[in-house]
Backbone of each chain as ProteinMPNN parsed JSONL, in Angstrom:
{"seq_chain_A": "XXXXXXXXXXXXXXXXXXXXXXXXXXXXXXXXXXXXXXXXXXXXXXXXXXXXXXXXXXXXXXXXXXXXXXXXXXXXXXXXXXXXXXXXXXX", "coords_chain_A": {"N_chain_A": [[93.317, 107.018, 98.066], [93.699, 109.634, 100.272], [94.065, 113.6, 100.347], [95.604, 113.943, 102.456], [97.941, 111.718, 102.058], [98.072, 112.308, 99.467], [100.146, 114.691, 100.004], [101.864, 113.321, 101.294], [102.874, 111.606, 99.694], [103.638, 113.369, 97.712], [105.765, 115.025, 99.3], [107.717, 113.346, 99.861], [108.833, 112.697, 97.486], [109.816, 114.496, 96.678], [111.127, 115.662, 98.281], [110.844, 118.004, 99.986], [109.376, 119.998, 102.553], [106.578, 118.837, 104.678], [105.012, 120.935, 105.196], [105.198, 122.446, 103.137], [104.752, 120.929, 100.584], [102.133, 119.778, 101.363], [100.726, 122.853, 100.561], [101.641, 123.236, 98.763], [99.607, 121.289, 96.764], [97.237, 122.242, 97.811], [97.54, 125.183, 95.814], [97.403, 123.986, 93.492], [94.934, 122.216, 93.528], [93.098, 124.491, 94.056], [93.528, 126.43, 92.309], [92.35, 125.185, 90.194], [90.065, 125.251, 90.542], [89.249, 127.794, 90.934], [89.449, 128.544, 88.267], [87.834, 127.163, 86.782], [85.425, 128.038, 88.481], [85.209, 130.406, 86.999], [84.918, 129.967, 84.716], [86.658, 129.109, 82.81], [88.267, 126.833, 80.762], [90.165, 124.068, 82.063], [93.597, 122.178, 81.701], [95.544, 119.686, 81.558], [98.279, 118.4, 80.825], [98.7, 114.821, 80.007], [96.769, 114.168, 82.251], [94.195, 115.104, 83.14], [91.361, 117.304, 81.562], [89.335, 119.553, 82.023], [86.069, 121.38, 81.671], [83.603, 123.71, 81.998], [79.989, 123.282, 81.972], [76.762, 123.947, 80.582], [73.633, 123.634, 82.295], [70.217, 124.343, 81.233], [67.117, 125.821, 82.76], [64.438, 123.427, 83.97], [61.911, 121.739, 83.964], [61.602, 119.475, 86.567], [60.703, 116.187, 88.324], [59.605, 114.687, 91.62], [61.173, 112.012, 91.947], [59.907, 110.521, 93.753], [57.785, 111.054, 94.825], [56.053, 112.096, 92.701], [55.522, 114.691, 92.272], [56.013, 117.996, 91.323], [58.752, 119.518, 90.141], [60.638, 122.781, 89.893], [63.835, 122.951, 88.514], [66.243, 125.407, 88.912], [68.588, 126.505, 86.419], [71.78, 125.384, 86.09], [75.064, 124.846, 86.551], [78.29, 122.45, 86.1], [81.21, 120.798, 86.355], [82.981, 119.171, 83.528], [84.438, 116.086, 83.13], [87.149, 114.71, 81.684], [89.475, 112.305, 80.82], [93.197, 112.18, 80.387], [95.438, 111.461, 77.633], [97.278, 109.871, 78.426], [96.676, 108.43, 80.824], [94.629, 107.468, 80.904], [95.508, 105.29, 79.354], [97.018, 104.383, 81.358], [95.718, 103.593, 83.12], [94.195, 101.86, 82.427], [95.732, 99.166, 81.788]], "CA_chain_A": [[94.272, 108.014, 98.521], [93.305, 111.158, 100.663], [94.403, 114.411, 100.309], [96.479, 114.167, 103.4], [98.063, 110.725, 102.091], [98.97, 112.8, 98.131], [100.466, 115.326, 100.628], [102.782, 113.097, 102.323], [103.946, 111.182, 98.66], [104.41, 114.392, 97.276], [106.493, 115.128, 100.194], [108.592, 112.191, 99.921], [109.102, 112.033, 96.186], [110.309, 115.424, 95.953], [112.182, 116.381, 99.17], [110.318, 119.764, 99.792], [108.683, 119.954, 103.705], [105.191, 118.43, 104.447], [103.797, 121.973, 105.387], [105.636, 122.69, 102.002], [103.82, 120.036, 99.854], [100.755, 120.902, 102.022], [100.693, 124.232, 100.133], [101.533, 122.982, 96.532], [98.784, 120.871, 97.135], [96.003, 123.579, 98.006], [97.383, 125.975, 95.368], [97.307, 123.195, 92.319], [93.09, 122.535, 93.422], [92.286, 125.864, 94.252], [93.534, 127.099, 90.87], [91.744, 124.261, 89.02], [88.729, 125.504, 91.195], [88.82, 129.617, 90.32], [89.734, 128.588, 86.443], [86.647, 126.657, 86.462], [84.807, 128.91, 88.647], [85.503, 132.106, 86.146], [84.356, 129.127, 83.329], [87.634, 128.905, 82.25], [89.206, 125.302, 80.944], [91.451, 123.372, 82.898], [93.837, 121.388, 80.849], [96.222, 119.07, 82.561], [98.65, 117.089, 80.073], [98.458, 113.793, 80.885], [96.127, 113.595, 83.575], [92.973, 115.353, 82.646], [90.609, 118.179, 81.09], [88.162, 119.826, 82.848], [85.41, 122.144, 81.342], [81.715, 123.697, 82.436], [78.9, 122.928, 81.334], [75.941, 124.709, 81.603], [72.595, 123.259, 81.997], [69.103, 125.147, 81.359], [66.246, 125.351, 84.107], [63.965, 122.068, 83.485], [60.684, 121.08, 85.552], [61.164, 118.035, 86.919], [59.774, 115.518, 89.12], [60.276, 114.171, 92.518], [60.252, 110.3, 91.674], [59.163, 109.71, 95.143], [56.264, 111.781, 95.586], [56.044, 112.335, 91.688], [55.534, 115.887, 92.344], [57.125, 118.593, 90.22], [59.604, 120.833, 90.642], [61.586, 123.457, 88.811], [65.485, 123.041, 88.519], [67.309, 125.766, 88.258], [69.852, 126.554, 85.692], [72.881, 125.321, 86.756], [76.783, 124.551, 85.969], [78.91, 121.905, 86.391], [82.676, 120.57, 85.591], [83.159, 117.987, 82.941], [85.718, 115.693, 83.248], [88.033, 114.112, 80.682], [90.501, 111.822, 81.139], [93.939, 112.855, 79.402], [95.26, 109.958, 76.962], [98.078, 108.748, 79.078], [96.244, 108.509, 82.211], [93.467, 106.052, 80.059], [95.944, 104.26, 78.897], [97.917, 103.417, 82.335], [94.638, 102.843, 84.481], [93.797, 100.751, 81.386], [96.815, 98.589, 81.256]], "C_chain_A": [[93.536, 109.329, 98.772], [93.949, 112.346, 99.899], [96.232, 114.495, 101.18], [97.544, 112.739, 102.7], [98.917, 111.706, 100.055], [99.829, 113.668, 98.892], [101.734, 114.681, 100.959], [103.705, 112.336, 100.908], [104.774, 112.007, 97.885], [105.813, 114.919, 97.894], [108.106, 114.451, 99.954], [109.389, 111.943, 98.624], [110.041, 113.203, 95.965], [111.213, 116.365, 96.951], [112.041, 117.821, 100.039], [109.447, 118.907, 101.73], [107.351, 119.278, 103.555], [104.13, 120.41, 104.665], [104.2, 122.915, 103.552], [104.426, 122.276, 100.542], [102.303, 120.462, 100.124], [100.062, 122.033, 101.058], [100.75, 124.306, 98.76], [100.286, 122.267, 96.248], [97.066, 121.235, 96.486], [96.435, 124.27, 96.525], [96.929, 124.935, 93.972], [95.615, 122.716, 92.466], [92.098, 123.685, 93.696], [92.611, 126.783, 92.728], [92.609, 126.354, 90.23], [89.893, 125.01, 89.188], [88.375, 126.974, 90.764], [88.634, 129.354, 88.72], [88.508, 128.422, 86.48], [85.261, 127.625, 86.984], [84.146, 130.578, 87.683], [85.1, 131.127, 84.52], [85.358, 129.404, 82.459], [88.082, 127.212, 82.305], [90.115, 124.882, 81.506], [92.185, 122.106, 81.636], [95.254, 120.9, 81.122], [96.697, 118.174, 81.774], [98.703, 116.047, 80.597], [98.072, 113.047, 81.608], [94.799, 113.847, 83.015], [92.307, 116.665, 82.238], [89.642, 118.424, 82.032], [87.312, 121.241, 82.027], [83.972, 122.438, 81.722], [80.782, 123.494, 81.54], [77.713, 123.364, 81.706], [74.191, 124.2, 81.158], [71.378, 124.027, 82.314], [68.267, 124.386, 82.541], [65.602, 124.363, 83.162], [62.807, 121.869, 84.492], [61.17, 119.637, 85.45], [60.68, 117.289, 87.977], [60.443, 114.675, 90.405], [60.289, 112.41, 92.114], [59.904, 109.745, 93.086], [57.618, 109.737, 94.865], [55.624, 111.803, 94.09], [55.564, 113.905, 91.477], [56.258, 116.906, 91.448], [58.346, 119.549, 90.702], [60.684, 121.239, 89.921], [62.935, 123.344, 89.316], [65.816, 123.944, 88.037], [68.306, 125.599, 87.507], [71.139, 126.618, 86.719], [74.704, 124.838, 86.03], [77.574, 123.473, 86.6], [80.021, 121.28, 85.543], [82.409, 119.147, 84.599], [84.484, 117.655, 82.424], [86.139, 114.775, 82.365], [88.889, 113.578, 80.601], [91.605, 111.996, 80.268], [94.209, 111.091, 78.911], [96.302, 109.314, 77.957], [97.527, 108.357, 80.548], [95.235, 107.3, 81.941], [94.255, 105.42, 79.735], [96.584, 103.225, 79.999], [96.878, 103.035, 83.263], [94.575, 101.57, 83.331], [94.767, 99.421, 80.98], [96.846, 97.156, 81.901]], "O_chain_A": [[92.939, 109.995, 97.927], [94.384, 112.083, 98.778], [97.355, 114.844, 100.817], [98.538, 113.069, 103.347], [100.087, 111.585, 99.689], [100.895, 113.457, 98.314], [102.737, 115.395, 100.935], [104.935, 112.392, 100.901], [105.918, 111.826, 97.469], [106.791, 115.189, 97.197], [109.221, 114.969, 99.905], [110.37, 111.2, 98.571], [110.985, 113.061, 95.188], [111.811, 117.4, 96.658], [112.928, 118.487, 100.573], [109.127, 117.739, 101.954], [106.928, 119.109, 102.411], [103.005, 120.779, 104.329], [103.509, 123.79, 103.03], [103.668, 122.962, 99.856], [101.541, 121.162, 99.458], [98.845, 121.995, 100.876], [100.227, 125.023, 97.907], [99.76, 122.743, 95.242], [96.28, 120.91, 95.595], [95.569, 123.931, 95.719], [95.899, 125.333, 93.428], [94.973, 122.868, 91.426], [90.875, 123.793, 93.611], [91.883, 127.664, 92.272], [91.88, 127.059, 89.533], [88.975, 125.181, 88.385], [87.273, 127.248, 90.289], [87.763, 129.916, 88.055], [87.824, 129.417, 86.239], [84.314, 127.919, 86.253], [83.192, 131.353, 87.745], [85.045, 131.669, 83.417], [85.083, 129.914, 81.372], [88.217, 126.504, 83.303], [91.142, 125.548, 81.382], [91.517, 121.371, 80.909], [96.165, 121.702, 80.917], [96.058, 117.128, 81.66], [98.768, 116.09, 81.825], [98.409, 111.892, 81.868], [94.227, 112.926, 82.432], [92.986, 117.507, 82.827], [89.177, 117.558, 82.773], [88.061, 122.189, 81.79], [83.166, 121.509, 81.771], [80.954, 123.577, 80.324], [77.379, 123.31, 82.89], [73.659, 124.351, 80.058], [71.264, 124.439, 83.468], [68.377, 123.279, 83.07], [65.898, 124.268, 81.97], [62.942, 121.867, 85.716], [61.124, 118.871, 84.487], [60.059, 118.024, 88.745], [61.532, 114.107, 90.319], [59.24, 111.769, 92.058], [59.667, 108.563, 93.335], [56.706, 108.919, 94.746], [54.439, 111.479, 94.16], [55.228, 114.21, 90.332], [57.207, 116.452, 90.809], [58.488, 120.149, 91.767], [61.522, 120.501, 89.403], [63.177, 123.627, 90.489], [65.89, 123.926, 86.809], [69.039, 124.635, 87.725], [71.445, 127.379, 87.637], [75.013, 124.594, 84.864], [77.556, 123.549, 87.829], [79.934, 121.188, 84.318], [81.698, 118.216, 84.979], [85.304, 118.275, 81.746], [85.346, 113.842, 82.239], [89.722, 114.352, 80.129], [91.206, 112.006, 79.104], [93.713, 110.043, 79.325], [96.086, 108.144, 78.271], [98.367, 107.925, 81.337], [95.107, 106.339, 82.699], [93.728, 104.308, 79.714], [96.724, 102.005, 79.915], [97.112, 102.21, 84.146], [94.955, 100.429, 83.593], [94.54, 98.758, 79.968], [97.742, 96.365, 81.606]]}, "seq_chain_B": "XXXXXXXXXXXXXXXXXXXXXXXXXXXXXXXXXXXXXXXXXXXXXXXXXXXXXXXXXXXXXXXXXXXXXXXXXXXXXXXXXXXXXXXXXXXXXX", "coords_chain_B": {"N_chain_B": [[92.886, 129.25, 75.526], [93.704, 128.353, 78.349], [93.526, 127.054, 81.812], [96.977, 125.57, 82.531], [99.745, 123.281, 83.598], [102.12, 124.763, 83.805], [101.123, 127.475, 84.401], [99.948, 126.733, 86.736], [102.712, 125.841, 88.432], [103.831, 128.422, 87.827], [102.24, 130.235, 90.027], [103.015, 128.455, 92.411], [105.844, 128.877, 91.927], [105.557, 131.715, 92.774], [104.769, 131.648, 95.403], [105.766, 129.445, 97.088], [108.716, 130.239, 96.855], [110.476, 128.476, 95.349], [112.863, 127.662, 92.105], [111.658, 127.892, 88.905], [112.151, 126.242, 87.847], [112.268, 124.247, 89.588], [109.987, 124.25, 90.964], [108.21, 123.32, 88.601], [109.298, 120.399, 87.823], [108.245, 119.412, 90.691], [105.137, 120.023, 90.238], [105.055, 118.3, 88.309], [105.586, 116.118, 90.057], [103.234, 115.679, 91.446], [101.187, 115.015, 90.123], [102.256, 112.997, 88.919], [101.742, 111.623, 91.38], [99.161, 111.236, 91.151], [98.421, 110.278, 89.393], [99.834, 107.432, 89.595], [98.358, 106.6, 91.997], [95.561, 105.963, 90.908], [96.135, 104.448, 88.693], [97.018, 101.881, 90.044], [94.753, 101.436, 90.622], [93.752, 102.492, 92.76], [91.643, 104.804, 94.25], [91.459, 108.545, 94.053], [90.779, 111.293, 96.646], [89.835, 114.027, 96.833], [89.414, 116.176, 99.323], [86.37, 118.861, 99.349], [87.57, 119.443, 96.743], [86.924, 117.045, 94.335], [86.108, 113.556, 93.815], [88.345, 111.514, 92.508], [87.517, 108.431, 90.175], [88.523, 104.97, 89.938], [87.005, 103.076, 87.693], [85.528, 99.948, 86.85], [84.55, 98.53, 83.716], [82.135, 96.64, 82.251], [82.348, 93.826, 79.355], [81.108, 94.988, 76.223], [78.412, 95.269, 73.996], [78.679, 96.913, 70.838], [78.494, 99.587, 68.466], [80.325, 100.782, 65.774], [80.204, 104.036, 65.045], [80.473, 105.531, 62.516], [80.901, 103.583, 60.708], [78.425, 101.701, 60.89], [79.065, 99.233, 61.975], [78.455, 96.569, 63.869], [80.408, 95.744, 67.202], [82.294, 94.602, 69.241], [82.777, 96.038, 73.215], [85.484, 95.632, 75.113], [86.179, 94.44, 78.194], [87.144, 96.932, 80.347], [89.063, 99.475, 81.74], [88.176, 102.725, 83.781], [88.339, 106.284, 84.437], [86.381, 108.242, 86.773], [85.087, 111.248, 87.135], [84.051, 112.553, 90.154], [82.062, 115.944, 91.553], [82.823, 117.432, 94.341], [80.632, 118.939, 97.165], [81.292, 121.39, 97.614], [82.917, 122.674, 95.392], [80.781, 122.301, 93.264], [79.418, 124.655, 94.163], [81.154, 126.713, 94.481], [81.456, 127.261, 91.833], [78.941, 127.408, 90.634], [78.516, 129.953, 91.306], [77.758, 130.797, 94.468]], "CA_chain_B": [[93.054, 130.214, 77.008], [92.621, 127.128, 79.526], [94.677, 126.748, 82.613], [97.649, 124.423, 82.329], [100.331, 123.368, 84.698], [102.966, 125.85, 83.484], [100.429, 128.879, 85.153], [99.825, 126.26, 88.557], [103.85, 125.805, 88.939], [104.109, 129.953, 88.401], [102.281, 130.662, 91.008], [103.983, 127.693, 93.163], [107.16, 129.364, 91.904], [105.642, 132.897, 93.189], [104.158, 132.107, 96.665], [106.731, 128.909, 97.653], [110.018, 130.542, 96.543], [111.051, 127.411, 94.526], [113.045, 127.896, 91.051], [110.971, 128.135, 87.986], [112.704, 124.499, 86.96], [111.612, 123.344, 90.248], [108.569, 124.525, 90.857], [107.915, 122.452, 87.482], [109.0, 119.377, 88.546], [107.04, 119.317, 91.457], [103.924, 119.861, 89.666], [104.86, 117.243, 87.507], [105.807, 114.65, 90.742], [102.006, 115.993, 92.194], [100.422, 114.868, 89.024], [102.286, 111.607, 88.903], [101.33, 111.026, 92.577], [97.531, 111.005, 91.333], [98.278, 109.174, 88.288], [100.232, 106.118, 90.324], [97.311, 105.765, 92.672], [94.669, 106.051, 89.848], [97.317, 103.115, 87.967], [96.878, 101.253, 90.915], [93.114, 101.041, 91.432], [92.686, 102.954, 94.05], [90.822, 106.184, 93.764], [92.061, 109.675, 94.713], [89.176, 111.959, 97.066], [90.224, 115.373, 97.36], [88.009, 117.204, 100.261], [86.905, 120.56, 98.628], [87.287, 119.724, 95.328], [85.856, 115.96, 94.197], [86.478, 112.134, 93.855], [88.671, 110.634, 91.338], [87.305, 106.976, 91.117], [88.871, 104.012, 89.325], [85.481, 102.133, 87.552], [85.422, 98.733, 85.811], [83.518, 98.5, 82.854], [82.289, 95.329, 81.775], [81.963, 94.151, 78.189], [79.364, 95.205, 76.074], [77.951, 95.323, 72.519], [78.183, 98.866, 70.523], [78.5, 99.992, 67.111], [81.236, 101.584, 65.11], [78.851, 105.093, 64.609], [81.265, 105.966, 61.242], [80.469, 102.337, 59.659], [77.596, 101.059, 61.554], [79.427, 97.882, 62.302], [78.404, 96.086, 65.3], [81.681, 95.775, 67.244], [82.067, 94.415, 71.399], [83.579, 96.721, 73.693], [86.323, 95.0, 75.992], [86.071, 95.196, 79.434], [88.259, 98.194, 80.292], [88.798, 100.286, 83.235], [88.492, 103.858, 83.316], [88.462, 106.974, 85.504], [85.775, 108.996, 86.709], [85.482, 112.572, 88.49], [82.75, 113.399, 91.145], [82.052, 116.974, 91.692], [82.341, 117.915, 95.777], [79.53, 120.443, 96.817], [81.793, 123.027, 97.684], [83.239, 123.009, 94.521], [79.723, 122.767, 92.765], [78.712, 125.817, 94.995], [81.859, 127.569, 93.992], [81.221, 127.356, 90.451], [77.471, 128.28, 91.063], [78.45, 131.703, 92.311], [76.648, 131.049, 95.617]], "C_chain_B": [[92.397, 128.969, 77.704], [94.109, 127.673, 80.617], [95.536, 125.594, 82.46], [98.835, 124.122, 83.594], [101.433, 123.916, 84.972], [102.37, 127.008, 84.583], [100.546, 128.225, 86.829], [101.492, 126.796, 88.445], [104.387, 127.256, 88.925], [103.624, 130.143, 89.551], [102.669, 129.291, 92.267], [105.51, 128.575, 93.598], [106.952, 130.889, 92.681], [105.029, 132.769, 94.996], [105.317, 131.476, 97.726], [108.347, 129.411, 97.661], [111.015, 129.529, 95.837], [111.559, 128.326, 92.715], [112.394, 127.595, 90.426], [111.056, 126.155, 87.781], [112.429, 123.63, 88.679], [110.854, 123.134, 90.873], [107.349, 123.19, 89.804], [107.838, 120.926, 87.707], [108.739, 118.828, 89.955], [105.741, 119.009, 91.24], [104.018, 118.771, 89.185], [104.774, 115.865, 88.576], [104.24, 114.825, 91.429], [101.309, 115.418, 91.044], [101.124, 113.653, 88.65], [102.097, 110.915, 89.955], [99.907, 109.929, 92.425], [97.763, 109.968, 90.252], [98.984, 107.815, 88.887], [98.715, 105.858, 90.888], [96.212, 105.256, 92.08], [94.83, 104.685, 88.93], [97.192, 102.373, 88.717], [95.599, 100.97, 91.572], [92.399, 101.762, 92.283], [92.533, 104.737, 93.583], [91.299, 107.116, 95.172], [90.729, 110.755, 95.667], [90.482, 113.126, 97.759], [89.266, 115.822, 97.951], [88.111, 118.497, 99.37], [86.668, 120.242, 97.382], [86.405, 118.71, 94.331], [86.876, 114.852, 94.502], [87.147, 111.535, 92.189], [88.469, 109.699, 91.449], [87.647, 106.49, 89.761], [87.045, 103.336, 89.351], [86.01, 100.672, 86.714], [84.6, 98.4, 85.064], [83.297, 97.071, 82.463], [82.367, 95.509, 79.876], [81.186, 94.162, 77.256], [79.264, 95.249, 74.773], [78.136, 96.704, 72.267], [78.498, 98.51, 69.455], [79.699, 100.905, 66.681], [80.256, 102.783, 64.535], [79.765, 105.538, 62.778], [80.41, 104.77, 60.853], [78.948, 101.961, 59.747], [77.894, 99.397, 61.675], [78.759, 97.625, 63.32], [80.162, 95.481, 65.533], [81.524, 95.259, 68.95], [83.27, 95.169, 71.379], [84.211, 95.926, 74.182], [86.049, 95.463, 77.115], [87.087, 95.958, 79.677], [88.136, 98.762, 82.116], [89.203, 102.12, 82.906], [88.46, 105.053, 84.473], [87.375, 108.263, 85.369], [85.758, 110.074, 87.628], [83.683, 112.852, 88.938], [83.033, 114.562, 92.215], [81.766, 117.447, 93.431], [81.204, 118.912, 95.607], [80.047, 121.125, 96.758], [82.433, 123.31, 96.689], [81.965, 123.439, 93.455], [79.087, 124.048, 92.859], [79.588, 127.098, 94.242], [81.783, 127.524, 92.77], [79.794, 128.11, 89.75], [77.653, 129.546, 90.747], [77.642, 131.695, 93.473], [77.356, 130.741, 96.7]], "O_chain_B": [[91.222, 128.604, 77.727], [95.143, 128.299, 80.382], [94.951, 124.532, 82.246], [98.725, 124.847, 84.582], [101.933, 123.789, 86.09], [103.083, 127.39, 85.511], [100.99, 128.812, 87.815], [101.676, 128.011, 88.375], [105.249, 127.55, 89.752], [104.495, 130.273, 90.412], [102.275, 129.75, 93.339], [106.067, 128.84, 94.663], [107.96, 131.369, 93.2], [104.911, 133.778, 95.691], [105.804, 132.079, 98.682], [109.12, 128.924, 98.486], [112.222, 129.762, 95.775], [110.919, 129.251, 92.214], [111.897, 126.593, 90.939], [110.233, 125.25, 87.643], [112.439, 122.4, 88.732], [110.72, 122.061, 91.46], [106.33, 122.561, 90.087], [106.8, 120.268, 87.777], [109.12, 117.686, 90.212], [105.154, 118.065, 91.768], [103.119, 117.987, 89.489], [104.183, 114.829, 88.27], [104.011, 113.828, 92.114], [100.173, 115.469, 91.514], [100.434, 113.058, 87.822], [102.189, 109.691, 89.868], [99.57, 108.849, 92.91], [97.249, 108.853, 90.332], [98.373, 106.867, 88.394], [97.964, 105.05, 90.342], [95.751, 104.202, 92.516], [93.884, 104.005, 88.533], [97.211, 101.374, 87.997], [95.38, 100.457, 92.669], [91.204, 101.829, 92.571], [93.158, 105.502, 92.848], [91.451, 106.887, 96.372], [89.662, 110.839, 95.06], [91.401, 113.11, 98.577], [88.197, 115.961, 97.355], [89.085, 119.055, 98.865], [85.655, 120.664, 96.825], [85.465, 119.131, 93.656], [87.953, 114.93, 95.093], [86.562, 111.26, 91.141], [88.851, 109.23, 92.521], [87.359, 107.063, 88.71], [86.235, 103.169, 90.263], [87.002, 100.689, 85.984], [83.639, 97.849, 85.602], [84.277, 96.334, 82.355], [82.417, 96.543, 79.21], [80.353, 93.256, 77.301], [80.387, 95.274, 74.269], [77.891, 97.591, 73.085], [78.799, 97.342, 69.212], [79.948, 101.842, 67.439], [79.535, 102.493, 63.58], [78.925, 105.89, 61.949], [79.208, 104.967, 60.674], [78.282, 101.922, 58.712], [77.053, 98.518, 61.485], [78.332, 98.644, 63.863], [80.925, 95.017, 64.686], [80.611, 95.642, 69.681], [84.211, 95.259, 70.589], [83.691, 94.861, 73.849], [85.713, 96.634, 77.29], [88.126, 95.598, 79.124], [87.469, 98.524, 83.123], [90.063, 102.624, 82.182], [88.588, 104.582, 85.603], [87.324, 109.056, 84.429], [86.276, 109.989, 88.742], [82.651, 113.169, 88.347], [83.736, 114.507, 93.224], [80.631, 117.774, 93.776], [80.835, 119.512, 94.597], [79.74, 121.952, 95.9], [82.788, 124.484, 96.787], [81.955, 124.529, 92.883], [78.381, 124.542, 91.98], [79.115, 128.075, 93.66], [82.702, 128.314, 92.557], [79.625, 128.926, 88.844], [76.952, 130.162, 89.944], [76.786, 132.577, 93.555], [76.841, 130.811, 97.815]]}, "name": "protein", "num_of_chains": 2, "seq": "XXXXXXXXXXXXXXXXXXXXXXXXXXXXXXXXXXXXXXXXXXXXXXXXXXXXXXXXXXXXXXXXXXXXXXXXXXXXXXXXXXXXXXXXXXXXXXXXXXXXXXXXXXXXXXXXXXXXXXXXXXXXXXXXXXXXXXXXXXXXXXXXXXXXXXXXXXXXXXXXXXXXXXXXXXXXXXXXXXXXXXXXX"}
């Protein structure tokens, strides 16, 4: 399932326009996206957790070439599945 | 202090003009959209933000780390998130 494709069930389930849905859409991953951005938790009963994580610079190595090269320090989201969401994929 | 889906469905309720109470359940039918398809195998790909993907684990040997039992996992299925760039980028600061 796309974007455009949660767009149109949302749509459907809840009676509200598609340029409507459209818009709930955007604002429900663009919040998840600033929270996280500003390294704030996301915490989504039911569905899932989201928190950063922040990893130090590191030399490491091309495994091609075996060459080295420094990695920046960097950040990224870590994702958590909420319990009812593990339990119904899991079922 | 995390975000939850009380703060999303405010500002829903402040940009769409929807009531507070249905603003709410909205959020909630947008968040059982992802969880049906997710329930159903198939994996969600938001452009922009990442990939929710349905995985199948097989089953495997592990340990109870409290006891040190040996214990087999079950095969299971579970759900994983992959990070778009432009979300990576936006998190960056770059």
């Amino acid at each position: 399932m796309n974007k455009l494709e949660l767009i149109s069930a949302l749509k459907n389930e809840t009676d509200i326009s598609k340029s409507e849905a459209a818009k709930v859409v955007q604002i429900f991953f663009d919040h998840m996206a600033d929270a996280l951005a500003n390294d704030e938790r996301v915490e989504i009963r039911g569905l899932c957790s989201f928190f950063v994580k922040k990893y130090k610079s590191y030399t490491g190595r091309n495994p091609k070439t075996g060459e080295k090269v420094a990695i920046k320090p960097k950040r990224l989201p870590f994702f958590k599945s909420g319990k009812e969401l593990k339990e119904r994929v899991n079922s | 202090m995390a975000l939850t889906k009380h703060e999303i469905a405010e500002q829903v309720f402040n940009e769409l003009g929807f009531s507070k109470k249905r603003s709410i359940e909205i959020i909630e039918s947008l968040i059982e959209q992802i969880k049906k398809s997710l329930e159903s195998g198939e994996d969600v790909l938001i452009s922009g933000f990442g990939k929710f993907r349905v995985k199948e684990k097989k089953e495997r040997k592990g340990r109870n780390p409290a006891t040190g039992e040996d214990a087999i996992l079950p095969a299971r299925r579970i759900v994983t998130f992959n990070c778009s760039g432009k979300l990576r980028k936006k998190i960056n600061g770059s």
